[in-house]
C-alpha positions, 0 to 999 in steps of 0.5 A: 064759357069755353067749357059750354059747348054743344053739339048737333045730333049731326056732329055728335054722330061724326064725334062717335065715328072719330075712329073712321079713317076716311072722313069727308066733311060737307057742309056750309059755312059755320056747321062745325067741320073744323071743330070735327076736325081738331076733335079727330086731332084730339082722338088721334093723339090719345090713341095713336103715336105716328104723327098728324099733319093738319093742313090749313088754307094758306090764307087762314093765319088767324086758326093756324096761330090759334091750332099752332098754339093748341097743339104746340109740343105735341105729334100735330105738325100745323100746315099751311097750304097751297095745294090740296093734295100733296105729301110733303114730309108725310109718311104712309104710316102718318095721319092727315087732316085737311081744312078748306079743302079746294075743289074746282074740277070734280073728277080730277079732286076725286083723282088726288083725293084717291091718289093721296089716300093711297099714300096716308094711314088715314085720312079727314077733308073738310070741304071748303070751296067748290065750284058748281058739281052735281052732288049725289054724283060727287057723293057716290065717287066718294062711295067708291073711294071709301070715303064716308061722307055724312052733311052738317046741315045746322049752321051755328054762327050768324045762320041768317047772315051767311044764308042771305050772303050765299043767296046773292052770291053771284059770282060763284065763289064758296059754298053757295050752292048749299045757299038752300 
């Protein structure tokens, strides 16, 4: 069963764009943005030699021991983070990954994201949680940045579950104003 996997029409297209080197991955809960990330891992480690630092939210221990285990011996250092944005131990020559990415302030994510561009060979960030934003303008700040920024819109774990959880969401915290 590991080896059945299928992907959308929409991870497919990022999978054919493996060679971009700035990635910016919207998309709710279970559309796959962490696969497209560990397959962007796996295409970096065939075709470049300077070391991938793949950041993970701090709290996620379960998929950090599972990419430790994936990755072990290999130029992957696995990460835990507290912050989003910050170059500890990462060269300009070096490639980055960031899982669950926090943004809370749209300008000021925006700010970090071109500064942090700016000190990495390549760059992949996979929205985790967001506050409230107007996405066609946090879109068209990515634009300016040079980021590409396709939208995984077909859930594949538990749809239904998420989709009513995010609907009664009141409190404002995740991905719930992708709840439609």
């Amino acid at each position: 069963p590991e080896n059945i996997f299928f992907w959308t029409p929409e991870q497919l297209s990022i999978g054919q764009a493996m060679h971009m080197d700035y990635m910016f991955l919207m998309a709710y809960y279970g559309c796959g943005k962490t696969i497209l990330l560990i397959e962007r891992a796996e295409y970096l480690l065939r075709n470049q030699s300077n070391p991938v630092h793949f950041y993970i939210d701090r709290r996620d221990s379960g998929l950090v021991e599972v990419l430790k285990l994936r990755f072990a011996g290999k130029n992957i250092k696995i990460k835990t983070k507290n912050g989003m944005f910050y170059s500890d131990g990462v060269n300009p020559t070096d490639h980055v990954l960031i899982d669950e990415a926090y943004m809370r302030d749209l300008q000021r994510f925006l700010e970090q994201l071109k500064k942090f561009k700016s000190q990495v060979c390549t760059l992949w960030v996979a929205l985790g949680y967001v506050g409230v934003f107007n996405e066609s303008d946090f879109r068209k700040g990515l634009e300016d940045i040079q980021f590409s920024c396709p939208t995984l819109k077909h859930c594949l774990r538990n749809g239904q579950k998420i989709v009513k959880l995010a609907q009664t969401e009141r409190i404002g915290l995740g991905l719930h104003c992708f709840a439609d």
